[in-house]
C-alpha positions as CSV (number, residue, x, y, z in Angstrom):
1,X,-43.5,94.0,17.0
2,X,-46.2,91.8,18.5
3,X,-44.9,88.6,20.1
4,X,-48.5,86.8,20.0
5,X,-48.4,83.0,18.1
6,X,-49.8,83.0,14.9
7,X,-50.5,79.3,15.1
8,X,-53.9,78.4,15.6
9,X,-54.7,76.4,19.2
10,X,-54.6,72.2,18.8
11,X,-58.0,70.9,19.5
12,X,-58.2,67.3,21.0
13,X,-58.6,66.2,17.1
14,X,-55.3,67.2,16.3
15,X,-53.8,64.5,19.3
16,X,-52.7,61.1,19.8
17,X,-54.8,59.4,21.7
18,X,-53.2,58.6,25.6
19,X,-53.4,54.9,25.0
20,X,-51.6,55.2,21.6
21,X,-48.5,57.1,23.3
22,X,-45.1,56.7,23.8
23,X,-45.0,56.1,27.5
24,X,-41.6,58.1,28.2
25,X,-39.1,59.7,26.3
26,X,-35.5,60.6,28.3
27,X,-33.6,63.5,26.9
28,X,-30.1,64.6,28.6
29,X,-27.4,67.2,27.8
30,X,-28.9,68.7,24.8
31,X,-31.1,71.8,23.8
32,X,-35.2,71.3,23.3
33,X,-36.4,73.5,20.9
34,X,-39.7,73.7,18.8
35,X,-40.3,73.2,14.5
36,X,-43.5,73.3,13.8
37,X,-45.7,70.8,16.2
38,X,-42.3,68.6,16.9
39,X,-39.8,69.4,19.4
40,X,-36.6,69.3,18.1
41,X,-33.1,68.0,20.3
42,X,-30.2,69.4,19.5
43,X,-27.0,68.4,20.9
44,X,-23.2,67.9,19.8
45,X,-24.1,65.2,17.4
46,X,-26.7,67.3,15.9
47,X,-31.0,67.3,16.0
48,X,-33.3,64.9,16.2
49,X,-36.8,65.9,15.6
50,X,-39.3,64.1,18.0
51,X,-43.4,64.4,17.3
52,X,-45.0,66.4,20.3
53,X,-48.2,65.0,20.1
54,X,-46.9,61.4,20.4
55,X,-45.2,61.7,23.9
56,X,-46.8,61.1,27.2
57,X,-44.2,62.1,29.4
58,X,-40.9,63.8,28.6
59,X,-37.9,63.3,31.3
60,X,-35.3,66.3,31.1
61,X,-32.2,64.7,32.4
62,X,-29.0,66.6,33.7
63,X,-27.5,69.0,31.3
64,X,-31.3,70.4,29.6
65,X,-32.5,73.6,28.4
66,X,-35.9,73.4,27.5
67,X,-37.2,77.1,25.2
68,X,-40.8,78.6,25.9
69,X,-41.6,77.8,22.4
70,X,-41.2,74.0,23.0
71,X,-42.9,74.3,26.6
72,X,-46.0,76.0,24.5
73,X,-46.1,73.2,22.3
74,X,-45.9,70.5,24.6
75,X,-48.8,72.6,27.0
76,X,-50.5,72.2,24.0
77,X,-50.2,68.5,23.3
78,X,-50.7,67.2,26.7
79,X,-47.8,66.1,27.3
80,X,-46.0,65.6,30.8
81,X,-42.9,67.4,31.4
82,X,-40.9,66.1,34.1
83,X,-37.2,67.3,35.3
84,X,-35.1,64.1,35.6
85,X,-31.9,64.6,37.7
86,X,-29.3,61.9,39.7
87,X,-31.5,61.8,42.9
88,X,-34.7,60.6,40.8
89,X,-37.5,62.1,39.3
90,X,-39.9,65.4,40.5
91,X,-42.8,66.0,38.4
92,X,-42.9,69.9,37.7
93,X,-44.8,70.6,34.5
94,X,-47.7,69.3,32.6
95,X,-50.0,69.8,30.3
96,X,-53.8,70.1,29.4
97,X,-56.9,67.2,29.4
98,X,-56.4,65.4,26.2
99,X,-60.1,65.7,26.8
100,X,-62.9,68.2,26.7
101,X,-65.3,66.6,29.0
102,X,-65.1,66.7,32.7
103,X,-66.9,63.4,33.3
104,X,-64.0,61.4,34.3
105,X,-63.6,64.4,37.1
106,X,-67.0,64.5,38.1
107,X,-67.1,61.2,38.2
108,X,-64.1,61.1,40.4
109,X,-65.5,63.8,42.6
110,X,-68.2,61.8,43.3
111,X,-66.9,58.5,44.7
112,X,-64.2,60.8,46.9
113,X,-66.9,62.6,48.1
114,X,-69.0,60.0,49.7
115,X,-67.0,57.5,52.3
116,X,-68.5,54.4,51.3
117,X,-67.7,55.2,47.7
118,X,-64.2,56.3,48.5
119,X,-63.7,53.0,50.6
120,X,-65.5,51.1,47.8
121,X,-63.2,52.5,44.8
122,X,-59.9,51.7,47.6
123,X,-61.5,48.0,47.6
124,X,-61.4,48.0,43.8
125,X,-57.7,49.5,43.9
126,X,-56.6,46.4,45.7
127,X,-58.7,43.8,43.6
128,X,-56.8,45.1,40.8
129,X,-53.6,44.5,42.3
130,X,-54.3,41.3,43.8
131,X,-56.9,39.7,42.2
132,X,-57.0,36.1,44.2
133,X,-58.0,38.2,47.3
134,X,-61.5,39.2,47.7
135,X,-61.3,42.7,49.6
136,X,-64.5,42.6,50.2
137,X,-65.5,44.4,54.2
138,X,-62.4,45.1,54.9
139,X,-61.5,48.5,56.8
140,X,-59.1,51.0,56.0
141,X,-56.8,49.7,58.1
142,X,-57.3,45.8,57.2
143,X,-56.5,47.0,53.4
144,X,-53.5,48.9,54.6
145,X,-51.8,45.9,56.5
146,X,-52.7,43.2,54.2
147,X,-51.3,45.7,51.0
148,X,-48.1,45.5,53.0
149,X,-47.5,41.8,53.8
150,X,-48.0,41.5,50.0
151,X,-45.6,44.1,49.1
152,X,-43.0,42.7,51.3
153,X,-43.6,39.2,50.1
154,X,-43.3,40.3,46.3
155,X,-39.9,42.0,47.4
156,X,-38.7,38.7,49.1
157,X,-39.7,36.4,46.1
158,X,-38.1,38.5,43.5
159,X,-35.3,38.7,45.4
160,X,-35.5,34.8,45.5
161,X,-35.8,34.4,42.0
162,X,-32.8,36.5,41.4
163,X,-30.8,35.6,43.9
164,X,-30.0,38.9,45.1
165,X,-29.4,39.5,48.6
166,X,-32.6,41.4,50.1
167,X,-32.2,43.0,53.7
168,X,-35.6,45.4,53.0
169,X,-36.7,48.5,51.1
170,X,-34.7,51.2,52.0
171,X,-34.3,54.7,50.4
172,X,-33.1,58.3,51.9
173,X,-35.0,61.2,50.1
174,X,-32.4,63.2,48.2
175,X,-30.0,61.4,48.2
176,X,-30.7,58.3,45.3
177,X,-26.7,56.4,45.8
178,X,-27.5,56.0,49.8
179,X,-28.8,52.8,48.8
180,X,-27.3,49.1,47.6
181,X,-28.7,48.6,43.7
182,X,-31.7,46.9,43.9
183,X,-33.0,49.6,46.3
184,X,-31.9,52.1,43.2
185,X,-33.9,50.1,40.6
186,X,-36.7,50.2,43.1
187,X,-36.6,53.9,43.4
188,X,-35.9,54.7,39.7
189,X,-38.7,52.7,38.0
190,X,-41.3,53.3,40.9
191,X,-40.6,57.4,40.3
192,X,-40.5,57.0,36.3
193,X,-44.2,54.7,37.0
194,X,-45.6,58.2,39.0
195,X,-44.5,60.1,35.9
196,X,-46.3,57.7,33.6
197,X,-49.0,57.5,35.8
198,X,-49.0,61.3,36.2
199,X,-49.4,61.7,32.1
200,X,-52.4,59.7,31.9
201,X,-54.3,60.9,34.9
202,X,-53.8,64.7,33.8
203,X,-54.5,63.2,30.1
204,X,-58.1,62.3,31.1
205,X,-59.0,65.2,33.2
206,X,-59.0,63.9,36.3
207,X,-57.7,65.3,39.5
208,X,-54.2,64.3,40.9
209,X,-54.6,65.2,44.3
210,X,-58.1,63.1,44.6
211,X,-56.8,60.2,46.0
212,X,-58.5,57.3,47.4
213,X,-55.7,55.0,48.7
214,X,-53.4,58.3,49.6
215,X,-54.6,61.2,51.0
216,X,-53.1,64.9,51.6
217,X,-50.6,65.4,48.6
218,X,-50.9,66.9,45.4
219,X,-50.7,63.8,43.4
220,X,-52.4,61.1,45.8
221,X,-54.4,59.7,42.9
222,X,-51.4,59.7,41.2
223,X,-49.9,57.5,43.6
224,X,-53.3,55.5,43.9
225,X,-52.8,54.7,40.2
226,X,-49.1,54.0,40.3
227,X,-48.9,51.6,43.0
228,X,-51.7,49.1,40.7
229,X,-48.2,47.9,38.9
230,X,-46.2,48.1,41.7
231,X,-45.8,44.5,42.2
232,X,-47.2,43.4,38.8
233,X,-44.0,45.8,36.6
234,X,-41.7,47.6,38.8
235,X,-40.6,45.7,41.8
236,X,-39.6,42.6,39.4
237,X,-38.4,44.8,36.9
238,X,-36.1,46.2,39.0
239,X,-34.6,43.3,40.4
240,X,-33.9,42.0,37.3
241,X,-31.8,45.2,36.3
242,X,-30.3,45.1,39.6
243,X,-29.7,41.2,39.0
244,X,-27.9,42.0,35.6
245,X,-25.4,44.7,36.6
246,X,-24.8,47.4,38.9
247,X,-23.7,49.5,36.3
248,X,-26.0,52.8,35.0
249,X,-28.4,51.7,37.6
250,X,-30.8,54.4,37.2
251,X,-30.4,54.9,32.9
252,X,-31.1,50.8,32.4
253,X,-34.0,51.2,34.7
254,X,-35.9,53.8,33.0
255,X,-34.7,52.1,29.6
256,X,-35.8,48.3,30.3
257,X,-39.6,50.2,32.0
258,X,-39.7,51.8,29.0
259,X,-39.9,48.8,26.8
260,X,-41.6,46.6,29.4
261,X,-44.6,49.6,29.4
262,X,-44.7,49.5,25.7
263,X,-45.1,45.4,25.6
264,X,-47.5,45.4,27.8
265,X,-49.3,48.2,26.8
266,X,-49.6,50.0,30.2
267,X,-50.7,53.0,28.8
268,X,-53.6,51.8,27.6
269,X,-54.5,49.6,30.8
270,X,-53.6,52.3,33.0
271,X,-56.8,54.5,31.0
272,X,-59.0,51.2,31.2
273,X,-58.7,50.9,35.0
274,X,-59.4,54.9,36.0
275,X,-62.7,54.3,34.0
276,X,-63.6,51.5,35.6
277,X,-62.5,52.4,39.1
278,X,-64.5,55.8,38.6
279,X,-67.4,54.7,36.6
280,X,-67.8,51.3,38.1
281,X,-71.7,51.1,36.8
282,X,-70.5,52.0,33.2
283,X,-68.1,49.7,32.3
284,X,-68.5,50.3,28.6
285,X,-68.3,53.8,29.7
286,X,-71.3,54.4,26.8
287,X,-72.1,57.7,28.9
288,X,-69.1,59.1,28.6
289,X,-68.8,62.3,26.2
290,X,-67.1,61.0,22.6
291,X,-62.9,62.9,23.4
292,X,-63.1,64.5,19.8
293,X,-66.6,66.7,21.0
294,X,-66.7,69.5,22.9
295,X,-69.8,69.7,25.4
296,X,-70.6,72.2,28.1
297,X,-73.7,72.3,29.8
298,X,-75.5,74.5,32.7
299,X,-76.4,72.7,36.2
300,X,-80.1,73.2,36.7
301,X,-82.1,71.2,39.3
302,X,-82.5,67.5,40.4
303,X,-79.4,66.6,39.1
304,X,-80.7,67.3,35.4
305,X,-78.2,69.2,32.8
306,X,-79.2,71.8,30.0
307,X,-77.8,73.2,27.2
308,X,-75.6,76.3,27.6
309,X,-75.5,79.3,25.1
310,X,-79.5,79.6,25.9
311,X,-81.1,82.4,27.6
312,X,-83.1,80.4,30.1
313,X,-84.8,84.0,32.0
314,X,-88.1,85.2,31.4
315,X,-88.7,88.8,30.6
316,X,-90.1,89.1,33.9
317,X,-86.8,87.6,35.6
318,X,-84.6,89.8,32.8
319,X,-86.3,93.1,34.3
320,X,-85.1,91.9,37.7
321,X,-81.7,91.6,37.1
């Protein structure tokens, strides 16, 4: 008996868009299964059917079985699949470009490529995150001391306005309890923003490890993108969860970023600043191949692109090869 799918392949019609997506759904002691184009939960209080195409990134908490059949499905549908466990989250799985084109990549490429373009799209990065500071000439290492004084003033005047007591950022890898609660909160939402952050980059077909800001890792533009809410979401969304309980630390975290994402409609911010940061000349993006088409072309000289699916030899070149 053949095992092949009988369902037809979902083209980039068929999805959500990334900016109209939930940003994260948590699942935990239950079995993920697949019914049609929904993955379906199924615990002790029975199933819950949950639309595929509608998730950005799925957290698989403690106590998850995941089936091939919903793994297919969410490959399929772009989603992120990330396995959630007490020590915070590690991104293991995702799935395909919601689009077709490889501009966005190229594009990316580019800038990375060239070091005044790479330094140029870091400048950007930090004009984002702070825009009453003009970045403008500053080195590598300027951006990287100046990013820190602000980081560690944002930590000392949330902790101000929450009156909870702040003695620095500390965290032990592995080992998520090691530190007092706001540190938790810290660690929780800043690994559920690389998921998020995570979903869209791999949504758009760029590249995660093309970092401009980090350098060397897998997902350093992941981390690039990320740390642009850093001190505008997480850090003061954590020490308000911190500031309200130090129960379920880690749970009311990824619950409260979950809502805070939605009404602020990160998701769809998060897409509008990777254009911009990687087509800075564009920024109506009008070049841009429409997501619904699919568009392939052959590289021919000076830069100039032709059609593919043409025979471009003459006879005289065809007897050659």
């Amino acid at each position: 008996m053949t095992t092949v799918g009988k369902r037809p392949a979902l083209t980039p019609r068929h999805l959500t868009r990334t900016t109209e997506r939930l940003s994260f759904i948590y699942l935990e002691r239950c079995t993920i299964h697949r019914d049609a184009n929904a993955i379906t939960a199924e615990d002790a209080e029975g199933t819950t059917h949950i639309p595929s195409a509608t998730i950005g990134t799925l957290l698989l908490g403690p106590g998850t079985r995941i089936t091939h059949q919903a793994m297919s499905v969410l490959g399929e549908t772009g989603a992120c699949v990330a396995w959630v466990g007490e020590h915070g989250v590690r991104y293991y799985a995702g799935g395909r470009a919601l689009s077709r084109s490889a501009a966005l990549l190229e594009a990316q490429a580019t800038q990375w490529a060239n070091v005044r373009s790479r330094i140029a799209v870091a400048r950007a990065m930090y004009r984002l995150r702070f825009p009453d500071e003009d970045p403008a000439g500053l080195t590598r290492h300027e951006l990287l001391g100046r990013e820190g004084t602000r980081v560690r003033n944002c930590y000392r005047a949330q902790a101000a306005r929450t009156g909870l007591p702040w003695n620095g950022r500390h965290y032990t890898p592995g080992d998520f309890t090691s530190g007092d609660p706001v540190n938790q909160a810290i660690t929780a939402a800043a690994q559920c923003m690389y998921g998020v952050a995570h979903a869209v980059v791999a949504s758009l077909g760029c590249s995660p490890g093309l970092g401009f800001v980090h350098s060397g890792h897998e997902l350093s533009f992941v981390l690039d993108i990320a740390d642009l809410y850093k001190t505008d979401i997480g850090i003061p969304l954590a020490f308000d969860v911190a500031a309200e309980s130090e129960e379920d630390i880690g749970s009311r975290t990824r619950r409260a970023l979950r809502d805070r994402i939605n009404e602020t409609r990160l998701l769809e911010r998060c897409v509008r600043d990777i254009k911009d940061l990687l087509l800075p000349d564009n920024p109506e993006h009008a070049s841009e191949p429409a997501e619904n088409t699919d568009r392939v072309t052959l590289q021919s000289d000076r830069g100039l692109n032709v059609s593919s699916g043409v025979n471009y030899g003459t006879e005289d070149e065809a007897a050659i090869w």
